[in-house]
LUMLUM-255427 format. One record per residue (C-alpha): x, y, z; residue in one letter; residue number from 1; chain. Coordinates in steps of 0.001 Angstrom, whole numbers, plus 500000, padded with zeros to 6 digits. Example, Ala and Ser with C-alpha at 12.3 -4.5 7.8 and 13.67 -1.06 7.14 Angstrom:
2
(keba (512300,495500,507800),'A',1,'A');
(keba (513670,498940,507140),'S',2,'A');
***
This chain:
98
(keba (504291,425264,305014),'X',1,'A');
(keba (501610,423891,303068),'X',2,'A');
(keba (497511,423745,303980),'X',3,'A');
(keba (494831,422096,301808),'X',4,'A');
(keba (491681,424052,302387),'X',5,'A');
(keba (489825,421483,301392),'X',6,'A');
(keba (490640,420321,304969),'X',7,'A');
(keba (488798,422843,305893),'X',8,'A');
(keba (485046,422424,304120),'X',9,'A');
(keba (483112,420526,307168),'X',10,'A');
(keba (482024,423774,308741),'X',11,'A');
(keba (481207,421798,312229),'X',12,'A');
(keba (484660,421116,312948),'X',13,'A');
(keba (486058,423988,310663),'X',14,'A');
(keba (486667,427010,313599),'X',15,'A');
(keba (488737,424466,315934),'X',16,'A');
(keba (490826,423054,313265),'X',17,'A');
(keba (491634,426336,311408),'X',18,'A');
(keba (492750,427726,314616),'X',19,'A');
(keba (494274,424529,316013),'X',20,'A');
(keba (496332,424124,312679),'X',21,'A');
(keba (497197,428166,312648),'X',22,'A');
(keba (498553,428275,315728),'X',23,'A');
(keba (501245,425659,314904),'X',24,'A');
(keba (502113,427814,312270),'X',25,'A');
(keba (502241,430854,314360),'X',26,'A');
(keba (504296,428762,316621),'X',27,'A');
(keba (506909,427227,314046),'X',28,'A');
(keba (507204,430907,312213),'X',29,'A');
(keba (507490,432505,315587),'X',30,'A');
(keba (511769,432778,315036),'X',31,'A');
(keba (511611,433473,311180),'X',32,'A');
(keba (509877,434733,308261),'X',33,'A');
(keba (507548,431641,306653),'X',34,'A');
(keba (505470,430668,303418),'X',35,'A');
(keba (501915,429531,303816),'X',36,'A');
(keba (501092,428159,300221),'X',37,'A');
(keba (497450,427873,300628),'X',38,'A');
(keba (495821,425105,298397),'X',39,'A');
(keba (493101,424000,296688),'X',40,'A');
(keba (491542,427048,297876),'X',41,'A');
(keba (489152,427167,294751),'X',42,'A');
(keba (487252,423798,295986),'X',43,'A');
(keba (485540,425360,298794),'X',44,'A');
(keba (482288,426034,297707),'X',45,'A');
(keba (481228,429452,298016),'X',46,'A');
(keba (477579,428823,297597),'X',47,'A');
(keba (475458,425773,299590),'X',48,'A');
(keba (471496,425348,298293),'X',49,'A');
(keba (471719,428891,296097),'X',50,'A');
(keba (472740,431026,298872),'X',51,'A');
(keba (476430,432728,299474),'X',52,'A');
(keba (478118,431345,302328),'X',53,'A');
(keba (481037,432507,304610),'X',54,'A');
(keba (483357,430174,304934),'X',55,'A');
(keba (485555,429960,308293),'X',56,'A');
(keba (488644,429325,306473),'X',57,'A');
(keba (488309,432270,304361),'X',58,'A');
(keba (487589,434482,306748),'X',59,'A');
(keba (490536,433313,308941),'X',60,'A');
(keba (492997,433643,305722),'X',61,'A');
(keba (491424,437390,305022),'X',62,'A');
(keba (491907,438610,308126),'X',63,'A');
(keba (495755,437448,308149),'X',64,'A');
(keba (495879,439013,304406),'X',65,'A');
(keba (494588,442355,305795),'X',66,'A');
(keba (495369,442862,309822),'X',67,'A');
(keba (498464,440194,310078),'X',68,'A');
(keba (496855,438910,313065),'X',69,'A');
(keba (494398,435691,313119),'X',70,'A');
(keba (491687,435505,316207),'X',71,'A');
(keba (489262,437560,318144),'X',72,'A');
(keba (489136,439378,321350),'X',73,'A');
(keba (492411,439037,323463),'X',74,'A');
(keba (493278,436299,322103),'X',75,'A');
(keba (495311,437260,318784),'X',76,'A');
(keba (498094,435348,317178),'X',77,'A');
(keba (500585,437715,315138),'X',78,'A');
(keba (501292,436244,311063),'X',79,'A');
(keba (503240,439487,310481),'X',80,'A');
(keba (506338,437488,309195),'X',81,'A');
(keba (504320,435109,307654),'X',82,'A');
(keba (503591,435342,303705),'X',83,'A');
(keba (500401,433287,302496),'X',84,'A');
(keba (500051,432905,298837),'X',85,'A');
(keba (496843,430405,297208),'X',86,'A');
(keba (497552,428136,294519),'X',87,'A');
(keba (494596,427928,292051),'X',88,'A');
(keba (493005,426626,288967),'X',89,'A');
(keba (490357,427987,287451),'X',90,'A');
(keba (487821,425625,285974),'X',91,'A');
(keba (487353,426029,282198),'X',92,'A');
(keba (483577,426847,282739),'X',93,'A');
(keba (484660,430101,284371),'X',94,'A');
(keba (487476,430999,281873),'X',95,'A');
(keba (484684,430871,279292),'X',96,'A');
(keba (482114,432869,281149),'X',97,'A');
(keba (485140,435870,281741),'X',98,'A');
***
């Protein structure tokens, strides 16, 4: 299963439609093991007018990485059988700088 986070980068609409599209993948992996390839995960910007920002994609995707449930409250769907790996580039400007 593949998502484009760049889907994801209108904030506004960003916490119904990561949880609308994660649930369908809770619901298709609910009988077997899956792959999440997670890309373009690089283009969301992690800093709007000089100031870090916390992005509701990447906080949904961290929480899978480290609790293998998404949500909050009761309401928690279970990505224990599901495997998410990102596909990156890095842009040349930060190979040079590391």
């Amino acid at each position: 299963i593949s998502l484009d986070a760049q889907k994801y980068t209108d904030e506004e609409r960003a916490g119904w439609q990561v949880s609308h599209d994660l649930q369908t993948i809770s619901e298709k992996c609910a009988q077997k093991p899956c792959i999440v390839m997670v890309d373009e995960l690089d283009k969301l910007p992690e800093y709007e007018n000089g100031k870090l920002v916390t992005r509701t994609f990447i906080g949904a995707i961290n929480q899978i990485l480290t609790d293998g449930v998404y949500g909050n409250g009761t309401e928690k769907t279970q990505f224990s059988n599901v495997l998410v790996m990102t596909t990156m580039n890095f842009s040349p400007d930060d190979i040079e700088r590391y």
